[in-house]
C-alpha positions in Angstrom: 21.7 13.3 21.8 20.7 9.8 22.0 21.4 7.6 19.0 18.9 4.3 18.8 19.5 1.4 16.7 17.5 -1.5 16.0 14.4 0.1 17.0 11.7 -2.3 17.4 7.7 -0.8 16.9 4.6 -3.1 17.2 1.3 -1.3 16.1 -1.8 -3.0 17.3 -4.7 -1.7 15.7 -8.3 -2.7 15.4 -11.4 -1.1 14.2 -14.3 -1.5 11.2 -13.9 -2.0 7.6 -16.5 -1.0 5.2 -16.1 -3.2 1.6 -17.7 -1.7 -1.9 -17.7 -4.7 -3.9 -17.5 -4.1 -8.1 -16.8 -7.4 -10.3 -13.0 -8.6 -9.8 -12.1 -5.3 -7.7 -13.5 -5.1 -3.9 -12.5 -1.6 -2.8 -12.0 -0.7 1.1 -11.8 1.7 3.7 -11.2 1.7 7.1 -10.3 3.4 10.6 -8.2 1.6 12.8 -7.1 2.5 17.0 -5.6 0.8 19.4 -1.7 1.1 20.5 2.0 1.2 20.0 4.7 -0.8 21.3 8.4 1.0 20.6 11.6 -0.5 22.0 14.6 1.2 21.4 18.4 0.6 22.9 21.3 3.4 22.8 24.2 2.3 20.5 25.9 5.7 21.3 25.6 8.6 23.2 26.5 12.5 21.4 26.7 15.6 22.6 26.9 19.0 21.2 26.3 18.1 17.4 23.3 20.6 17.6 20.7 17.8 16.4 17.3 18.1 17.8 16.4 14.2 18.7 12.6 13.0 18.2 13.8 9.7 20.6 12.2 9.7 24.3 15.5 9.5 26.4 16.8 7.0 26.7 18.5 6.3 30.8 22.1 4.9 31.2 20.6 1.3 31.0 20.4 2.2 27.4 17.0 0.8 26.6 13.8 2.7 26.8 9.9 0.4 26.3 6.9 2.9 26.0 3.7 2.2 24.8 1.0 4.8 23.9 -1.9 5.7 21.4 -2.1 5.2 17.8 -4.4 5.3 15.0 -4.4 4.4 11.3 -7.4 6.0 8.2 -6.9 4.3 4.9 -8.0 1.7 2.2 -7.0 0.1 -0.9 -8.5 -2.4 -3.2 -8.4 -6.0 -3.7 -8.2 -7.7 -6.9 -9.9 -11.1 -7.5 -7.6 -13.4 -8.7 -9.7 -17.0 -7.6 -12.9 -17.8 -5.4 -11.2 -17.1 -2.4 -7.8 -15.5 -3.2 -7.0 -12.0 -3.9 -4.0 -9.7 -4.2 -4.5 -6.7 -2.1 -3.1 -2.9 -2.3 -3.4 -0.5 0.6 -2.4 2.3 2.0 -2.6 4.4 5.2 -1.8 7.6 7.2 -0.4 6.1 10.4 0.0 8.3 13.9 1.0 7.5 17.4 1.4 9.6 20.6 4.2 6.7 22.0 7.6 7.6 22.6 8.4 8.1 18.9 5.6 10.0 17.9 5.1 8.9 14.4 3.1 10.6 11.2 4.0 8.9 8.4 2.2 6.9 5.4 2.4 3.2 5.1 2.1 1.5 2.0 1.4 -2.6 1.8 0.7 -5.4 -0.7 -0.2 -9.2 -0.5 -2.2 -12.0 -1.0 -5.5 -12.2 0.6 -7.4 -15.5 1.0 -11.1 -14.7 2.2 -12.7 -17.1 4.1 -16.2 -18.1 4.0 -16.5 -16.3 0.7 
């Protein structure tokens, strides 16, 4: 089995955003495509441990770079804090058909300063 470390993954996703504007909350939802970038390097090499390995193999150079389909659904809500500035929760089911074939949920938080608002 192939052990990775370091594994490096670059989502770059793009698609519409629909905004439902209430007083200081602005509450969004959105569906995202577009791609995934995965580089991953082999820090070691085991055999017979009886693991099942999600990692694409990885050759005896011991670096692997696929890129592939992936998709993210979700939404969150922004909270008004000035004219233009807002603090912003969201979250979203994230899959890929890469290398690493991913299903997970990410979760993210931040300032958002709106322009043209």
């Amino acid at each position: 089995m192939n052990v990775a470390s370091n594994p490096q993954i670059h989502n770059f996703l793009f698609g519409p955003q629909f905004s439902y504007p209430g007083g200081k909350f602005r509450r969004f939802a959105h569906f995202l495509a577009g791609g995934e970038h995965v580089d991953l390097t082999r820090s070691e090499n085991v055999t017979g441990s009886g693991v099942v390995s999600t990692l694409p193999p990885i050759p005896e150079s011991g670096h692997v770079s696929e890129t592939g389909f992936g998709m993210a659904l979700g939404g969150g809500v922004d909270y008004s804090i000035k004219r233009n500035l807002a603090w912003c929760l969201q979250a979203d089911y994230l899959t890929s058909q890469s290398g690493l074939a991913q299903n997970h949920v990410r979760i993210s938080t931040g300032l958002v300063w709106r322009l043209g608002d």
